[in-house]
C-alpha positions, 0 to 999 in steps of 0.5 A: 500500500502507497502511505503518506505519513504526516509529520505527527507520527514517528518518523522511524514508523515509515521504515517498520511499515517498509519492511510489512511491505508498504512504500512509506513516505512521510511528509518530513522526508518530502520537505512538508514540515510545518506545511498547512494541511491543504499542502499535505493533502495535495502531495498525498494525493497527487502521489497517491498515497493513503494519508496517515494522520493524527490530524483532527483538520482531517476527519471532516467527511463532508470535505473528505468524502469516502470515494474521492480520495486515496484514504485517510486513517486518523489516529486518536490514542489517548495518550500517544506517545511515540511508542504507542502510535508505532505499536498501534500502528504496526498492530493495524498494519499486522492485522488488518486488510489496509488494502480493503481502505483504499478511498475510505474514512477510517479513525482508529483508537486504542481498542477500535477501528472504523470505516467509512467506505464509499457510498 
């Protein structure tokens, strides 16, 4: 899966979800950093690359509608610490079908994952 890590995750994340198999970019490494949200979001989808995200600016699906997009997955732990959001991630990454979110909306909290998939 093409990822688009954005600078609010770990930056050492896009080389263990590299070795699962996923091509990880990360906006850091693009020269994003400190780029507003809407630059984020054209380079994630002019590559086309799921963003990955702790971005709340992200989760409105009126302006990100399932379907019209490559996917985001925003995450909300409740205490994430650098070692949580990577065993989380690494967990999700693990255990799910990631493929199967292409062009959709999903959150994912310590115990729970939801989709919102295309209409």
């Amino acid at each position: 899966m093409r990822l688009k890590l954005d600078e609010n995750l770990p930056a050492r994340l896009a080389a263990v979800l590299q070795t699962l198999g996923h091509d990880a970019d990360t906006t850091v490494a693009e020269g994003l950093a400190g780029a507003d949200d809407d630059s984020v979001w054209r380079a994630a989808q002019s590559a086309e690359r799921f963003l990955v995200t702790q971005d709340l600016d992200f989760s409105d699906i009126r302006k990100f509608e399932p379907g019209t997009h490559q996917g985001i997955l925003v995450v909300r732990l409740r205490e994430p610490g650098r070692q949580a959001l990577t065993e989380r991630l690494l967990a999700i990454f693990q255990t799910e079908d990631v493929e199967a979110w292409l062009g959709c909306f999903v959150v994912a909290t310590e115990h729970k994952i939801r989709i919102r998939r295309p209409l």
